[in-house]
C-alpha positions as CSV (number, residue, x, y, z in Angstrom):
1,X,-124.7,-142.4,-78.5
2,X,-127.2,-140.1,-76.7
3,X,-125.9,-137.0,-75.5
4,X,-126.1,-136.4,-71.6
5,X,-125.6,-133.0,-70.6
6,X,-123.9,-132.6,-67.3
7,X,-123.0,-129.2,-65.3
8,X,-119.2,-130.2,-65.8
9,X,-116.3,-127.3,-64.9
10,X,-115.0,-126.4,-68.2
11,X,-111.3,-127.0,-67.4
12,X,-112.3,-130.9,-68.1
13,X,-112.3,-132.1,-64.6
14,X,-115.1,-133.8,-62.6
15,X,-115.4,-131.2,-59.9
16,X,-119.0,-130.1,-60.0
17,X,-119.3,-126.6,-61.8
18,X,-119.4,-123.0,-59.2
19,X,-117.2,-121.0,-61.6
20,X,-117.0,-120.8,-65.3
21,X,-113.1,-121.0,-66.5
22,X,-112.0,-117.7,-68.4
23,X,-110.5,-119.3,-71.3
24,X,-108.1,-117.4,-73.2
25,X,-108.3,-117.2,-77.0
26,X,-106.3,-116.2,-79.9
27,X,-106.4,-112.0,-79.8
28,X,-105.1,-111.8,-83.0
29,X,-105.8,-113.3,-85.8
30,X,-105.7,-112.3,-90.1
31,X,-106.9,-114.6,-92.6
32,X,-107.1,-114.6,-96.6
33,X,-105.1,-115.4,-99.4
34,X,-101.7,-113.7,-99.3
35,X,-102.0,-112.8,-95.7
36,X,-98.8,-114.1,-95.0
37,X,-97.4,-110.9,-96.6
38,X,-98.2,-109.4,-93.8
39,X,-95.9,-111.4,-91.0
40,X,-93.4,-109.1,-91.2
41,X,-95.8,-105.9,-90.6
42,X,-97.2,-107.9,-88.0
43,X,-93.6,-109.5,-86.3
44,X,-91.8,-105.7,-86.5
45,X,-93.4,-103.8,-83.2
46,X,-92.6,-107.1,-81.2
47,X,-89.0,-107.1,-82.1
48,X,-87.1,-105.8,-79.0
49,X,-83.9,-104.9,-80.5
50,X,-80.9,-106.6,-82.2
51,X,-79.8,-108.8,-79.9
52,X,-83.4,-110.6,-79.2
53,X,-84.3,-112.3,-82.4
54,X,-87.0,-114.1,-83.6
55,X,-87.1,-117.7,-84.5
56,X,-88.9,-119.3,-87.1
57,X,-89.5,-122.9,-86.5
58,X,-91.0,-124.5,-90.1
59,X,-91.5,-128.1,-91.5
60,X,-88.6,-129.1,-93.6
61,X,-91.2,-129.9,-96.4
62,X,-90.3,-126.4,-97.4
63,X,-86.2,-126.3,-97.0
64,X,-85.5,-124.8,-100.6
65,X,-88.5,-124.0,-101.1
66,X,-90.2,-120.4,-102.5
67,X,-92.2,-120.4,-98.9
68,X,-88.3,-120.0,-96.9
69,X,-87.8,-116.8,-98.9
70,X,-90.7,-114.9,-98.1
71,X,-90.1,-115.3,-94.4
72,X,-89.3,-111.6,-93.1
73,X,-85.2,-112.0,-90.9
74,X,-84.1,-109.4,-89.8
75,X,-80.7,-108.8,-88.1
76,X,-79.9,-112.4,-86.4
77,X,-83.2,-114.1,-87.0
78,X,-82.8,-117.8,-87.3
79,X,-85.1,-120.4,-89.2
80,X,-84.8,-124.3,-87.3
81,X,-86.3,-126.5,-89.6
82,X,-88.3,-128.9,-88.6
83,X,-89.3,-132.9,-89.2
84,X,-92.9,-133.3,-89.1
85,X,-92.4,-137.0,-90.0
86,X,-93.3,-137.9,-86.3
87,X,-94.8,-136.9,-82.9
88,X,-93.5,-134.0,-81.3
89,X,-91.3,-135.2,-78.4
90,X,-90.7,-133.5,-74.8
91,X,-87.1,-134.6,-75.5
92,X,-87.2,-132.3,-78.8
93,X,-88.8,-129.7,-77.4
94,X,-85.9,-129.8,-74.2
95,X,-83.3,-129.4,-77.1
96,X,-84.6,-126.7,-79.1
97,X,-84.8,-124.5,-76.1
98,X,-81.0,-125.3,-75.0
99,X,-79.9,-125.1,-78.4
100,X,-81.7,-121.2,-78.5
101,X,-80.4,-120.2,-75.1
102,X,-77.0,-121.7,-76.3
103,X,-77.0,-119.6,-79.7
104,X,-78.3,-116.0,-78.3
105,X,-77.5,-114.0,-75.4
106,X,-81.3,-112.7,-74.8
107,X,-84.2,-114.7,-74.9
108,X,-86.0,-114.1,-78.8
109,X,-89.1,-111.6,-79.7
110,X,-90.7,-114.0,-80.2
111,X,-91.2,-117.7,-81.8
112,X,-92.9,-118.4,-85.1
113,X,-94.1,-121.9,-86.1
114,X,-94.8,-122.3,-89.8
115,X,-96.6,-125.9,-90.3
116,X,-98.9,-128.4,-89.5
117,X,-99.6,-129.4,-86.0
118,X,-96.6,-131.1,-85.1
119,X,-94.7,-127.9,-86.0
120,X,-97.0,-125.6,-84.5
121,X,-97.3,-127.7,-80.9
122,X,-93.3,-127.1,-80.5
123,X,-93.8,-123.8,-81.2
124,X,-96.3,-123.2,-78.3
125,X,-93.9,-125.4,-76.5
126,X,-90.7,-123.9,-77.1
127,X,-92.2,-120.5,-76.4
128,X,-93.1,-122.1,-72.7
129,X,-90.0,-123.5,-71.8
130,X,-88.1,-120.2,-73.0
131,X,-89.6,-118.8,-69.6
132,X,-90.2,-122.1,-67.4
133,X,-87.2,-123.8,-66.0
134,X,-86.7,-127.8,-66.3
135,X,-87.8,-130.2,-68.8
136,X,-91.1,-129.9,-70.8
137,X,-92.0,-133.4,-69.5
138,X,-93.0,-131.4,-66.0
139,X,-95.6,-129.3,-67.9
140,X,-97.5,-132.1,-69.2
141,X,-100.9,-132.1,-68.0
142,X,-103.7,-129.2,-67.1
143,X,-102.2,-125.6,-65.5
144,X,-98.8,-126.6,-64.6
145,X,-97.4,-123.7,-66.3
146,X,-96.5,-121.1,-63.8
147,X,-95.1,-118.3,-66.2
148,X,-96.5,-116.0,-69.6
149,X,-94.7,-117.8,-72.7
150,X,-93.0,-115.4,-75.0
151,X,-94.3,-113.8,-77.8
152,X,-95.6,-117.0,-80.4
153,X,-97.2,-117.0,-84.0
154,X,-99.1,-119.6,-85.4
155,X,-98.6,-120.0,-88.7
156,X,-101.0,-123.4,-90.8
157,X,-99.7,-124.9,-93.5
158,X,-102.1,-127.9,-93.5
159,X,-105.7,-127.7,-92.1
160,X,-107.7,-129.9,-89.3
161,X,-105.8,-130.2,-85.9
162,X,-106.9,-126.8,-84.5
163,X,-103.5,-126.5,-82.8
164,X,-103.6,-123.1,-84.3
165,X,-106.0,-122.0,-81.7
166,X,-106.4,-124.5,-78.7
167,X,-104.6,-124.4,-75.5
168,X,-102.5,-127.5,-75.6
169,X,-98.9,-128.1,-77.2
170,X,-99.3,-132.4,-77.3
171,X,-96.2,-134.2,-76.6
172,X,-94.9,-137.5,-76.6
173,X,-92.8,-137.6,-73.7
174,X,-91.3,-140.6,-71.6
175,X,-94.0,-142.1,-69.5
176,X,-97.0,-140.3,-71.6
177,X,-98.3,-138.3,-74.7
178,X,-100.0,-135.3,-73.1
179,X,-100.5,-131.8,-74.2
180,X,-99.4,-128.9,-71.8
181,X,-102.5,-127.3,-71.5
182,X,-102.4,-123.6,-69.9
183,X,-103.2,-120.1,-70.1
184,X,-99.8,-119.5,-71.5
185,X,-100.2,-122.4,-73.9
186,X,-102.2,-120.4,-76.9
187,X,-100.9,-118.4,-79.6
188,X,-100.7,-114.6,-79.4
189,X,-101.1,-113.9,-83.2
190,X,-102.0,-116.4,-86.2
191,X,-102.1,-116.1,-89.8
192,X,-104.3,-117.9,-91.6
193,X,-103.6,-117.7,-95.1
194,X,-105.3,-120.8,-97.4
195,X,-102.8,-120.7,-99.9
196,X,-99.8,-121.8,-97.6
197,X,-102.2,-125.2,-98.0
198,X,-101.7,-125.4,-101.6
199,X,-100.1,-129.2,-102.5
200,X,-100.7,-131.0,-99.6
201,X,-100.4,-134.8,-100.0
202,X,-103.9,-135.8,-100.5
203,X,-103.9,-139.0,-98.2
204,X,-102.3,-136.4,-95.5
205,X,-105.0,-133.9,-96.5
206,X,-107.9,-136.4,-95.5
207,X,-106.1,-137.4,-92.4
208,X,-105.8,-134.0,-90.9
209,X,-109.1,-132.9,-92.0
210,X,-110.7,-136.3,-90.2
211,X,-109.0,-135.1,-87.4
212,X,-111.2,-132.3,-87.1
213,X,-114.5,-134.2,-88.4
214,X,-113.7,-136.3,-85.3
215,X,-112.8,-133.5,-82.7
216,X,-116.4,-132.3,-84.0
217,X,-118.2,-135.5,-83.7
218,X,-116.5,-136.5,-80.1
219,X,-117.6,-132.7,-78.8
220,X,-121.1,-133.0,-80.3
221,X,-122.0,-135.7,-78.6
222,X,-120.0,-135.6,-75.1
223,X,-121.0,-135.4,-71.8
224,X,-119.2,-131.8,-71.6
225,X,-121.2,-130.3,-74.3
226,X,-122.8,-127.1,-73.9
227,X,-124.1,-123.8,-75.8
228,X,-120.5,-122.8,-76.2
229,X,-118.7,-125.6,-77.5
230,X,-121.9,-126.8,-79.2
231,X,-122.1,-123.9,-81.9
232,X,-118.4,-124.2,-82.7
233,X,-118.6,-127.9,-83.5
234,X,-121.7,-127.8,-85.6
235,X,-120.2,-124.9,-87.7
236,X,-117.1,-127.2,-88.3
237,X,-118.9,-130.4,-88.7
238,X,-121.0,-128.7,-91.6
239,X,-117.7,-127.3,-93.1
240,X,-116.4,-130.8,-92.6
241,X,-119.1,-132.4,-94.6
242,X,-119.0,-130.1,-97.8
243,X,-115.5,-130.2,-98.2
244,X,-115.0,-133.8,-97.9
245,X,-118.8,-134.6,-99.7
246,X,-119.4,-132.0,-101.9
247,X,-117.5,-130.8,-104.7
248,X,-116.0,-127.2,-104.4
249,X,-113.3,-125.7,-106.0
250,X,-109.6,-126.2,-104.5
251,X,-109.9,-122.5,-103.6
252,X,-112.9,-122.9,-101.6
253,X,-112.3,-126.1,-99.9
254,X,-108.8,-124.8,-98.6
255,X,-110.5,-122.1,-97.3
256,X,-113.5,-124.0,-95.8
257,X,-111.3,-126.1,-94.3
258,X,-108.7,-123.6,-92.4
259,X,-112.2,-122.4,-90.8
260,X,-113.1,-126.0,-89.9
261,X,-109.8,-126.1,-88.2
262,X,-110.3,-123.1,-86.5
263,X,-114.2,-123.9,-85.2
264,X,-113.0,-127.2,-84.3
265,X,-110.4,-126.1,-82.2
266,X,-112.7,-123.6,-80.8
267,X,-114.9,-126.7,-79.9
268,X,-113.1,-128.4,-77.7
269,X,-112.0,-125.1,-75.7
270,X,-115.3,-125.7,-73.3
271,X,-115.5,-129.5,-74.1
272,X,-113.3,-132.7,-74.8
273,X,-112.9,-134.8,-77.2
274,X,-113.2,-139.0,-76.6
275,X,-113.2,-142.4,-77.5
276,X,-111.0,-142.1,-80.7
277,X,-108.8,-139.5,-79.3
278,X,-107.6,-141.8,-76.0
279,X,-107.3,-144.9,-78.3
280,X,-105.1,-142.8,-80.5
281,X,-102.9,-141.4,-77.8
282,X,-102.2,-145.3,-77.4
283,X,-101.0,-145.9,-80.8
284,X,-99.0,-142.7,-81.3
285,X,-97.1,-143.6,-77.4
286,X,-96.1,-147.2,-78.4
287,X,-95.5,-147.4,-82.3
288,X,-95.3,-143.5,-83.4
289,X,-98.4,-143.9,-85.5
290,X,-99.0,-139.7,-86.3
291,X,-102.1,-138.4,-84.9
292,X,-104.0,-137.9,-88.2
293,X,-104.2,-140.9,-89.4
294,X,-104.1,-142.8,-85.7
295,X,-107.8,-141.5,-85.4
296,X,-108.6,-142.5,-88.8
297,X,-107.3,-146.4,-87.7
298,X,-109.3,-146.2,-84.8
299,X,-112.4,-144.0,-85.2
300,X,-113.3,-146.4,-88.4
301,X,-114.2,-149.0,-85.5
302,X,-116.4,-147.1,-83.0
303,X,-119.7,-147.8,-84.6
304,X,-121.0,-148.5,-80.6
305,X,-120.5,-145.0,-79.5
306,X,-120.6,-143.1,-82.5
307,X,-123.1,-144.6,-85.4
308,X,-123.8,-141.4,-87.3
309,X,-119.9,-140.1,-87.1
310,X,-118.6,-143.6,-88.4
311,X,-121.1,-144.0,-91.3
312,X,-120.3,-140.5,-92.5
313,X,-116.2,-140.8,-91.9
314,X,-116.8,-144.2,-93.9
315,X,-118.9,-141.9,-96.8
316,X,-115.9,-139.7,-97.1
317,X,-113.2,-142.4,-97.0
318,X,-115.1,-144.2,-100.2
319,X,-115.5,-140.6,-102.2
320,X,-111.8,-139.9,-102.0
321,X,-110.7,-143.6,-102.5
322,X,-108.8,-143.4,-99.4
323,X,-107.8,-146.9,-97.9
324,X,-106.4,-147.1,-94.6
325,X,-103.4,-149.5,-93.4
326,X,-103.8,-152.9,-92.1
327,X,-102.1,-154.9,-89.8
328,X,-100.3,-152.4,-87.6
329,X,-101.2,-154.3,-84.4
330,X,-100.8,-158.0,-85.9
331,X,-97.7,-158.6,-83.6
332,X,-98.2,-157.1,-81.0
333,X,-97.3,-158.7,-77.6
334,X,-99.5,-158.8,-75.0
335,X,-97.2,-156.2,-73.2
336,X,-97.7,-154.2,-75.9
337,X,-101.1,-154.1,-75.7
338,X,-101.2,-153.5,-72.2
339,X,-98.7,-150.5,-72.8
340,X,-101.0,-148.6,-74.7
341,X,-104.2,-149.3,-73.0
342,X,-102.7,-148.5,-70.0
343,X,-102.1,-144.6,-71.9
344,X,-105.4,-144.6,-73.6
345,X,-107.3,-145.1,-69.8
346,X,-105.0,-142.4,-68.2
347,X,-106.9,-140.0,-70.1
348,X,-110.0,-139.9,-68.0
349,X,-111.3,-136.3,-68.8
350,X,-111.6,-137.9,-72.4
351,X,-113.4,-141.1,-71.2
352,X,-115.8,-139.1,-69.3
353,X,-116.6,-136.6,-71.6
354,X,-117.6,-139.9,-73.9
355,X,-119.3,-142.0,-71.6
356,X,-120.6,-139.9,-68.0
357,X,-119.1,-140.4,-64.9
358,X,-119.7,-144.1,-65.0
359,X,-117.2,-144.6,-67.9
360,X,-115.1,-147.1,-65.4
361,X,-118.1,-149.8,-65.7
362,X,-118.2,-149.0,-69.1
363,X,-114.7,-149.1,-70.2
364,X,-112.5,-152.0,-69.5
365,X,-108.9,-152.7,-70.7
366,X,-110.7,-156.0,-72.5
367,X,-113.0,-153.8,-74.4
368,X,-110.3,-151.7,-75.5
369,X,-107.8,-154.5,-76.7
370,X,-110.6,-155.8,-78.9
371,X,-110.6,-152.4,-80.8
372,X,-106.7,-152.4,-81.2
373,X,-107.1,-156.0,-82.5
374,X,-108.7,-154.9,-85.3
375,X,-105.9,-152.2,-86.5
């Protein structure tokens, strides 16, 4: 699809730009092998005293694991494990946040989340909520959040969703799957440490790591794309391509593809992502499809808006003998169809970062039921 450049605010509406948004980013950030060593080092001069502690939120893929031991408590430090096996929930997110203000007198230091995205987006969450009253359901959407999170780490254990540095926590809630995007939403401190990647399920490895192929490919060639967002994606797009088509060494592609991560996060920080994205959101609302491998499902049929992306995500797919599921919307009922087309077009900062301003005579919900057809 050709690109059209467009003088777009950068907070992904369609009001004409007059200011430029001051984004926040990560301020701090370590990265190598072993650098997890350092969390406790980097935890101890946020720690207000006894009675605030901090909590470490970490996918239960590690419950007994050698990873659990090396996490630095202190006094009444608590570890919450985690289920990553589906879509963080607004609901989940309400009942960690009782179940801490329940357990301690004081709000924590601070919140830690040790994981993939899913893990990582309820700890960006969790650490809004802590300071925002009512359910996370009302933060859903683009600067609702009215107060500073607490202190939050981001920790990576799988790379490619870039939740480790966006602005957004994404939630399934009752009536959408949205991301609280905010100000307050990013993380204070991440660790980036390649080896916390070591024996990650390869299907789930090429999954999350298309996740930020697409991210790259949806910014690259969206309406929102500038200098900014343009020089992050290209640098993750190239990391993309020579860990999935070349061969490196485990080493290197772990670390190649924490940095994709990163830069494709970074992309989409003065840009959007599109077409796959909002058909995905679709999927994940009505059957709880994860959103990994919901872009794969989908993106695998957008040949008409993005030729080059597809042909290359089908390139990788074939090198690494992955094979997608069938059949996942074979019974669908009409209702159902209309359900999740009705979420994918409620995203209309992604449909018009893909398409222009015109998207509407562009995109219909006929068009859009013919793609979930063929999942």
């Amino acid at each position: 699809m050709q690109t059209k450049k467009q003088d777009r605010i950068a907070d992904n509406s369609p009001k004409l730009m007059n200011t430029y948004r001051n984004f926040p980013m990560v301020p701090r950030v370590v990265f190598g092998n072993g650098s997890f060593n350092q969390l406790g080092e980097i935890l101890l001069p946020k720690r207000k005293h006894f009675d605030a502690p901090v909590i470490f939120l970490i996918d239960d893929v590690f419950e007994g694991k050698e990873l659990v031991g090396r996490v630095p408590l202190l006094f009444n430090d608590k570890i919450i494990f985690i289920s990553a096996d589906e879509e963080p929930k607004t609901q989940q997110v309400d009942a960690l946040v009782e179940k801490i203000k329940f357990d301690f007198r004081e709000l924590p230091s601070g919140i830690v989340g040790i994981g993939g995205g899913t893990v990582l987006d309820l700890a960006k969450a969790v650490s809004i909520l802590l300071t925002n009253e009512g359910s996370s359901e009302k933060y859903q959407g683009w600067d609702l959040v009215n107060k500073p999170a607490i202190y939050h780490v981001g920790i990576p254990t799988i790379s490619g969703t870039g939740a480790e540095v966006s602005r957004t926590a994404v939630l399934l809630g009752p009536d959408k799957k949205l991301g609280i995007n905010s100000d307050y939403t990013t993380f204070d401190q991440v660790v980036l440490d390649p080896e916390l990647c070591i024996g990650v399920d390869k299907k789930q490895w090429f999954y999350t790591g298309m996740d930020c192929f697409i991210h790259c490919v949806e910014s690259l060639s969206g309406t929102y794309l500038n200098a900014f967002s343009q020089s992050y994606g290209e640098k993750a797009l190239e990391l993309c391509k020579e860990v999935y088509l070349e061969d490196l060494s485990d080493n290197e592609s772990r670390e190649k593809l924490m940095m994709a991560s990163w830069h494709g996060g970074m992309s989409i920080a003065y840009s959007q992502v599109g077409v796959a994205h909002a058909l995905s959101y679709g999927l994940s609302y009505l059957l709880g499809v994860k959103h990994g491998i919901g872009n794969c499902l989908v993106f695998q049929y957008l040949k008409e808006f993005y030729p080059e992306g597809v042909a290359l995500f089908n390139k990788m797919k074939e090198k690494h003998n992955i094979e997608l599921p069938s059949g996942i919307c074979s019974n669908l009922s009409d209702n159902d169809f209309d359900t999740m087309i009705s979420v994918a077009l409620s995203l209309e900062p992604l449909w018009e970062n893909a398409i222009g301003i015109d998207w509407k005579c562009v995109i219909t919900p006929e068009k859009l039921r013919v793609i979930y057809q063929k999942i």
